[in-house]
C-alpha positions in Angstrom: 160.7 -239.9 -1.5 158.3 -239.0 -4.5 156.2 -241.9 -5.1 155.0 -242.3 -8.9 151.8 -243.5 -9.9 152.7 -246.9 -11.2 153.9 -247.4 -7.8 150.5 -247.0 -6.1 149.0 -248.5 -8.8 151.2 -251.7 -8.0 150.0 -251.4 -4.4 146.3 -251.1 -4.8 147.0 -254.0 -7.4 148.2 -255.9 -4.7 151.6 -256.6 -5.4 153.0 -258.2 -3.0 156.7 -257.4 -3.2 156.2 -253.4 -3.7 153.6 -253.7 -0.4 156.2 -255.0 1.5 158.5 -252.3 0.9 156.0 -249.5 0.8 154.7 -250.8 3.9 158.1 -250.6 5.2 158.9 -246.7 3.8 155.3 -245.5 5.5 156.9 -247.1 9.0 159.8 -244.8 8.7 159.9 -240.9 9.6 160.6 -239.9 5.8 157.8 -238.4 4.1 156.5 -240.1 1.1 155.4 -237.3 -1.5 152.6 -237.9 -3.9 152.6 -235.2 -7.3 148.5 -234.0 -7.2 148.8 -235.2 -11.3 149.7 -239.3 -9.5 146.5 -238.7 -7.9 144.7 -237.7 -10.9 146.6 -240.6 -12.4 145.4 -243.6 -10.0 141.6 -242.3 -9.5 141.2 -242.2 -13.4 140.5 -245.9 -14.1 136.8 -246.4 -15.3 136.3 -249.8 -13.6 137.1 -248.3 -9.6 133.9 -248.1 -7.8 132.9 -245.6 -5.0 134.3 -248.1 -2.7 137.2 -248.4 -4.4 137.8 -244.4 -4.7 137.2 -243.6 -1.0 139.3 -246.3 -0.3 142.2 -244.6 -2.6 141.6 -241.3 -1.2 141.9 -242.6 2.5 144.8 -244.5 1.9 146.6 -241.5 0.1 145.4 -239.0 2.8 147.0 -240.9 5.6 150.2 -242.3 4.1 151.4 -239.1 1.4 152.1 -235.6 2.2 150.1 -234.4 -1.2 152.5 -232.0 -3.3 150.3 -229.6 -6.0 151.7 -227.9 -8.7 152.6 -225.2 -8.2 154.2 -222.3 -10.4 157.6 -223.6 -9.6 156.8 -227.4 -10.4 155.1 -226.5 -13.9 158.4 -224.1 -14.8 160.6 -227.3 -14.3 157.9 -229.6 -15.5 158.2 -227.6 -18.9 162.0 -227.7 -19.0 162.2 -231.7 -18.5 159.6 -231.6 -21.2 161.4 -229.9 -23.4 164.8 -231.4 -22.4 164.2 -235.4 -22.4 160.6 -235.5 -24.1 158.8 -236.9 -21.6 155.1 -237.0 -21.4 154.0 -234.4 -19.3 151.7 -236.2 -16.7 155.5 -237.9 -16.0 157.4 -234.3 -16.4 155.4 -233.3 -13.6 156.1 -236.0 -11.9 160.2 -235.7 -12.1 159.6 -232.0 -11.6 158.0 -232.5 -8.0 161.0 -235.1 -7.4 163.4 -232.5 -8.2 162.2 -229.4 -6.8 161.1 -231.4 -3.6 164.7 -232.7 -3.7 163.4 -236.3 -2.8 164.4 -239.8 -4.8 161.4 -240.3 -7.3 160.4 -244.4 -6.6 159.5 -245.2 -10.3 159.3 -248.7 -12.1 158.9 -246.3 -15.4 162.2 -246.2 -17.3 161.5 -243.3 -19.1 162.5 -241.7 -16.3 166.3 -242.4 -16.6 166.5 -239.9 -19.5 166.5 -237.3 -16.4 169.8 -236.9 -15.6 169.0 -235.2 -12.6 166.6 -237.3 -11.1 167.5 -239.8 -8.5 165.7 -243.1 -8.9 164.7 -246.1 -6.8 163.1 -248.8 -8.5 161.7 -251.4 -6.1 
């Protein structure tokens, strides 16, 4: 599964509902797949402190198998753009979940315009 950023943001938000099922994905064998630009995304709020950053980037490290853009990812990334006008921040996001070939866990309904995608919305 590709994990979007409003889904981690959810979880270090604390909600309850969308810990209980990450928790229960991160005690399976599937990976859980994190775009580098969700990253970017969740460590970009101006109010985290240190604490709260090293915190992030432990919790990510140990739970997600970190996907970078690659060549590959931006070519798609572009042609989603370009396709159902997403912003690209989120085509980049739908392009790791389709070149990865994994369901893309969203709460985002923009991302329904992708016809290709395959969504779980917890």
């Amino acid at each position: 599964m590709t994990i979007d950023s409003n889904i981690l943001i959810a979880y270090f938000n604390a909600d309850r509902e969308l810990r209980t099922v990450l928790n229960k994905w991160k005690a399976t064998s599937q990976p859980l797949l994190v775009s580098t630009i969700s990253i970017a995304e969740v460590l970009s709020f101006t109010n985290l402190t240190t604490h709260d950053i090293k915190r992030i980037e432990v919790f990510l490290e140990q739970h997600f198998l970190n996907v970078h853009v690659d060549s590959v990812i931006a070519r798609e990334a572009g042609r989603i753009r370009r396709r159902y006008g997403l912003k690209l921040p989120d085509a980049i996001i739908a392009a790791t979940a389709l070149v990865t070939r994994t369901p893309l866990v969203t709460r985002d309904d923009d991302f329904a315009k992708v016809n290709e995608l395959e969504l779980i919305v917890p």
